[in-house]
Every structure is written in structure tokens, then in C-alpha cells.
C-alpha positions in Angstrom: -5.0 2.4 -10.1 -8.3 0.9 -11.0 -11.2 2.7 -9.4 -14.3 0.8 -8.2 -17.5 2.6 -8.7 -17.7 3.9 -4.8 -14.1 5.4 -5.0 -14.1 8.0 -2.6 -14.1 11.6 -3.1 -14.1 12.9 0.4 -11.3 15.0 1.1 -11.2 14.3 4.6 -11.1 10.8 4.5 -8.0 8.8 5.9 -5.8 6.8 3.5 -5.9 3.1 4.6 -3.8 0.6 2.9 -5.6 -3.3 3.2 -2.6 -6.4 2.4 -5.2 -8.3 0.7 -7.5 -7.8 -2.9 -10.5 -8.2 -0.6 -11.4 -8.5 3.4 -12.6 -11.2 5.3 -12.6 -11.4 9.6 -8.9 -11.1 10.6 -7.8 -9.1 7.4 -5.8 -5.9 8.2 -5.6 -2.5 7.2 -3.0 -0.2 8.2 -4.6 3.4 8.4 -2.0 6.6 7.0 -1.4 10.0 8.5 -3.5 9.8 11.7 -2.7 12.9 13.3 -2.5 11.0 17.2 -2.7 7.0 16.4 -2.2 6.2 20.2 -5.1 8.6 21.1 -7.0 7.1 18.6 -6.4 3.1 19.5 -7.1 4.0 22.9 -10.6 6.1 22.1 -11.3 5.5 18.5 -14.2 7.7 17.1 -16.1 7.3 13.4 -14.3 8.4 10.7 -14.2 8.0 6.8 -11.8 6.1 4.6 -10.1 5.7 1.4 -9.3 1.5 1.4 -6.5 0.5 -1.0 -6.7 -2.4 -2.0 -3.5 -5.3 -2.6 -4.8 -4.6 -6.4 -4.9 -1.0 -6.6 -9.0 -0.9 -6.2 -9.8 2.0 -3.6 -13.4 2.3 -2.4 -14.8 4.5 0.4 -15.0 2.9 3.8 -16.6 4.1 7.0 -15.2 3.1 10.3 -18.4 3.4 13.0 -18.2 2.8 17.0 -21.1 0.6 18.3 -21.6 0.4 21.9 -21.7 -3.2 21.9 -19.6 -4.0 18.9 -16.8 -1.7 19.0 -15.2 -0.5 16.1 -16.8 -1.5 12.5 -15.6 -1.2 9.4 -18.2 -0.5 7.0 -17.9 -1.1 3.6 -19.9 -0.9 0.5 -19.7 -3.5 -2.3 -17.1 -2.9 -4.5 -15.1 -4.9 -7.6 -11.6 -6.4 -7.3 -9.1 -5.5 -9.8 -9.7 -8.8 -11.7 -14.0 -8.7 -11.9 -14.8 -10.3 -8.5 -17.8 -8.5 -6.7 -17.3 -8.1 -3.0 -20.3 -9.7 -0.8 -21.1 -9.4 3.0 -20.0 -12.1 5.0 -22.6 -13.9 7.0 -23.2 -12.9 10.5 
């Protein structure tokens, strides 16, 4: 596994595995171990994640509920397996 420098250290965070080395609007992420994942998609609530990467990078992740947004996903910038910096997308 190559770590990026924000690899998570929470303990409490959820596992979620992403299909791709990086995300972009439409990527997926399947989230691990959810203790009620049909309570959850019906009233999801913030929590913290561990993203894995398709190239074995994992950084920390933050999923936040805005009133008018929904659900975001909340990541900070991170370094694919081979060099490439992540950047935000523009809104």
C-alpha cells in the first residue's frame, strides 16, 4: 500500500473502497462494514473515511450532509500511486 501524506489514522473511520486511482463527478465508492446501510441511504449522517484508492493510495475522507447539497464527500488533496496530485474540480 502506498500511503498519501493525509492517510488516515482515525480509528473510527469507515473503510471505503473507490474503482478508480482518483475521483471525478459520477466516480463511485463502495463504503465497508456499515453497521445498518439501508438506515443509512435512507438518512445518511456525517461520518469519516478511509478511501482506497484503485492504486492502493488511502487518504482520509469526510462525508458531510448540507441542507441544500445533500451528501458531500470531502476530500483533501492527496497523490496517486504513480505522482499525480489530486485537484478540486471546478464548481
Amino acid at each position: 500500500m502506498r500511503p498519501s501524506p493525509t492517510e488516515p489514522t482515525d480509528a473510527d473511520a469507515f473503510q471505503a473502497v473507490c474503482g478508480h486511482t482518483h475521483l471525478f463527478p459520477g466516480a463511485r465508492c463502495l463504503l465497508l462494514e456499515l453497521p445498518d446501510p439501508d438506515g443509512f441511504a435512507a438518512d445518511p449522517r456525517p461520518i469519516d473515511l478511509h478511501l482506497r484508492f484503485r492504486d492502493d493510495v488511502v487518504t482520509a475522507a469526510e462525508l458531510r450532509i448540507e441542507e441544500q447539497a445533500g451528501a458531500v464527500l470531502d476530500v483533501p488533496p492527496y497523490t496517486t500511486g504513480a505522482g499525480t496530485p489530486s485537484r478540486v474540480a471546478p464548481g
